[in-house]
C-alpha positions as CSV (number, residue, x, y, z in Angstrom):
1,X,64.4,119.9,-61.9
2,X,61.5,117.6,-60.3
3,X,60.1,121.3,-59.4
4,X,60.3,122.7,-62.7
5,X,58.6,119.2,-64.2
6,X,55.6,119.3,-61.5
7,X,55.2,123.7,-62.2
8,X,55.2,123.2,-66.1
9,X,52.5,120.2,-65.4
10,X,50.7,122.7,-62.7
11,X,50.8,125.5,-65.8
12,X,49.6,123.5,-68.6
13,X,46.3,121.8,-66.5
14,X,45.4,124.9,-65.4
15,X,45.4,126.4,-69.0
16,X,43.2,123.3,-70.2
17,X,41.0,123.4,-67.4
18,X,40.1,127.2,-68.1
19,X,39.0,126.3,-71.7
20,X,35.8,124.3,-69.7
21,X,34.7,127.7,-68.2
22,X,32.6,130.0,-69.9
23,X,33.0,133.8,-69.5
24,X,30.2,135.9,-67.6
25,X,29.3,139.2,-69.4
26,X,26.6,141.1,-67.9
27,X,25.5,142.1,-71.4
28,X,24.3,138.7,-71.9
29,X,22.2,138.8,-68.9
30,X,18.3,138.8,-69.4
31,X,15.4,138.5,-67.4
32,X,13.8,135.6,-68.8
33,X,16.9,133.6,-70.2
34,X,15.5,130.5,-70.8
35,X,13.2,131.6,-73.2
36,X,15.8,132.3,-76.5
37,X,14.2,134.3,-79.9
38,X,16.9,132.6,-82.6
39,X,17.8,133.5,-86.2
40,X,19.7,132.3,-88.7
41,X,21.3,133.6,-92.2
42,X,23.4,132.0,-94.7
43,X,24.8,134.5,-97.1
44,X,26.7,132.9,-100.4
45,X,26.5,129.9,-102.4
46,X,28.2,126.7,-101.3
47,X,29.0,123.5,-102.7
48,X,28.8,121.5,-99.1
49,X,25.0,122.5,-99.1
50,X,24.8,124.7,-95.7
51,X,21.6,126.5,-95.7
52,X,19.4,128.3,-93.0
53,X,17.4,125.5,-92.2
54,X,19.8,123.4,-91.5
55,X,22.0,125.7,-89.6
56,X,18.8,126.9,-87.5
57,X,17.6,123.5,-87.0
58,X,21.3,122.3,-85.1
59,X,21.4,125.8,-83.5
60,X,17.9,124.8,-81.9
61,X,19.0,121.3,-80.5
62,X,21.7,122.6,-79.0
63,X,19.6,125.0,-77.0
64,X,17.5,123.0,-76.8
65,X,19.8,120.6,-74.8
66,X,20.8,123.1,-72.4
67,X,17.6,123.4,-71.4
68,X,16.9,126.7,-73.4
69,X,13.2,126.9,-75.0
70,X,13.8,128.7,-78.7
71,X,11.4,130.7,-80.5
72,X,11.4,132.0,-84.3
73,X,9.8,135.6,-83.9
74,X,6.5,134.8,-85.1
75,X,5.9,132.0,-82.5
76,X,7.1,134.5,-79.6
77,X,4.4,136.8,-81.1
78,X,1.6,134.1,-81.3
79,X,2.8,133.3,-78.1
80,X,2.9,136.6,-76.7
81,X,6.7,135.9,-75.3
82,X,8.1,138.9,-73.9
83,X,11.5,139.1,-75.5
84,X,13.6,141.5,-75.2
85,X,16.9,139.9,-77.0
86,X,17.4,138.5,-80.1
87,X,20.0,135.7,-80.5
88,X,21.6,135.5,-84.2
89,X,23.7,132.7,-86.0
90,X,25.2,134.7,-89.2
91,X,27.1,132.6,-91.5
92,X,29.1,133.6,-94.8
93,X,30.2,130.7,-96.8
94,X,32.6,131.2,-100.2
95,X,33.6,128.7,-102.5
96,X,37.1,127.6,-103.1
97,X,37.9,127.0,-106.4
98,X,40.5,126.1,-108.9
99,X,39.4,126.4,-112.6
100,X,35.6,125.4,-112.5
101,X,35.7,122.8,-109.5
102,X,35.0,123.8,-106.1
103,X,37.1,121.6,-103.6
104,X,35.4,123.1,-100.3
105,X,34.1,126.5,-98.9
106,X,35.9,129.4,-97.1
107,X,33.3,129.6,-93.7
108,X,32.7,132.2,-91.2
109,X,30.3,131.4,-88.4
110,X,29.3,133.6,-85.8
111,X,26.5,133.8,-82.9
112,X,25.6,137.1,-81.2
113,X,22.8,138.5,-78.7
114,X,21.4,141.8,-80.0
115,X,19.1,143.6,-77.3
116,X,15.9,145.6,-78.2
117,X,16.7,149.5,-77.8
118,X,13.3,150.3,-77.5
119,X,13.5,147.8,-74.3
120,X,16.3,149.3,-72.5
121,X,14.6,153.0,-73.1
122,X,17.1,153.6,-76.0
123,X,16.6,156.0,-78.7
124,X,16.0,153.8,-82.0
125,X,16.7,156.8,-84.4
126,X,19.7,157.0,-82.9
127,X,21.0,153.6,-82.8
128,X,18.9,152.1,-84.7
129,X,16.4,149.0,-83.6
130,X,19.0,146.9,-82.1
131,X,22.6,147.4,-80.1
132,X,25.3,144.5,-79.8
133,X,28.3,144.2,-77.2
134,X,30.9,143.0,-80.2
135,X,33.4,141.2,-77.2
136,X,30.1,138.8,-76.5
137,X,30.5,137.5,-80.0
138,X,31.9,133.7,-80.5
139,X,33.3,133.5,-84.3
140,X,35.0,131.1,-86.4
141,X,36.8,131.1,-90.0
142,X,37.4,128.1,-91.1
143,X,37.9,126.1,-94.6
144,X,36.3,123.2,-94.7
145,X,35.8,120.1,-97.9
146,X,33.0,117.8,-95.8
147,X,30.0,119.2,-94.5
148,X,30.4,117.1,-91.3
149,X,33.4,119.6,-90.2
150,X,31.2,122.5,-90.6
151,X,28.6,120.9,-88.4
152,X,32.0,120.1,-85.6
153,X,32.7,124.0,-86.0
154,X,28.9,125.4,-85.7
155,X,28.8,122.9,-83.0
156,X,31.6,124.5,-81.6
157,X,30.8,127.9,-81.7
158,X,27.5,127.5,-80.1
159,X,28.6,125.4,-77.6
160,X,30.6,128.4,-76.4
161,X,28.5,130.7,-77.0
162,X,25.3,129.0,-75.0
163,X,28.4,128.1,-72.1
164,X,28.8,131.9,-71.8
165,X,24.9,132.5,-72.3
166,X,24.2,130.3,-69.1
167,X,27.3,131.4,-67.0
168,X,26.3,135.5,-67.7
169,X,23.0,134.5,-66.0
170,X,23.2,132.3,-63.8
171,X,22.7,133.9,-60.3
């Protein structure tokens, strides 16, 4: 029995301790991965007031934090940063309503790294401007009434995402 107890225990700490690692996909690998071009889009009226500048401005300063330096695409221009992958944050918010009052919003958040084609000497008429590995995508749904739990769940996301950002390249 004491066997059983101390094997259930061994199981259970070694499924919370692989929720700290991040996963290594060599898609996500790029030459110069501190430097990060970052987008944002919020698609849909909300009542909780989620909008791209917010959702880019948190985005940043978690990057930021990691040690990541983040460009918008007209300062990697000015800059003449040589980018080669951009990194999206796509949300769709819908209200939840009943009657005329909106008691939260229905969310979906997700972060992805799209890669150039006309970088990796891909044909653009083909496959269009950009090309995404779907599997390196971290995404949330989640209904929310407070603004401050959307800002725990974007947090969320992006913390996973940058975790297996840094892990893909680290060498």
């Amino acid at each position: 029995m004491k066997q059983l107890s101390i094997l259930i225990t061994l199981l259970i700490s070694l499924g919370f301790s692989s929720a700290c690692w991040g996963k290594k996909f060599n898609f996500l690998q790029v030459k110069d991965y501190k430097n990060v071009l970052l987008v944002a889009d919020v698609a849909g009226e909300n009542v909780l007031g989620i909008n791209r500048s917010n959702v880019l401005l948190a985005t940043k300063l978690m990057f930021l934090k990691n040690g990541l330096k983040v460009f918008s695409a007209q300062e990697a221009v000015d800059q003449e940063i040589d980018i080669k992958a951009i990194t999206g944050v796509e949300i769709v918010t819908r209200n939840i309503e009943i009657g005329d009052k909106a008691f939260g919003c229905a969310v979906h958040i997700n972060i992805q790294m799209s890669k150039l084609a006309s970088e990796y000497g891909l044909d653009s008429n083909v496959i269009g401007g950009t090309f995404n590995e779907s599997r390196t995508r971290v995404s949330r749904l989640i209904i929310v009434s407070e603004y401050k739990h959307f800002e725990y769940a974007l947090e969320s996301v992006v913390k996973e995402f940058i975790l297996n950002y840094l892990e893909s390249n680290m060498e």
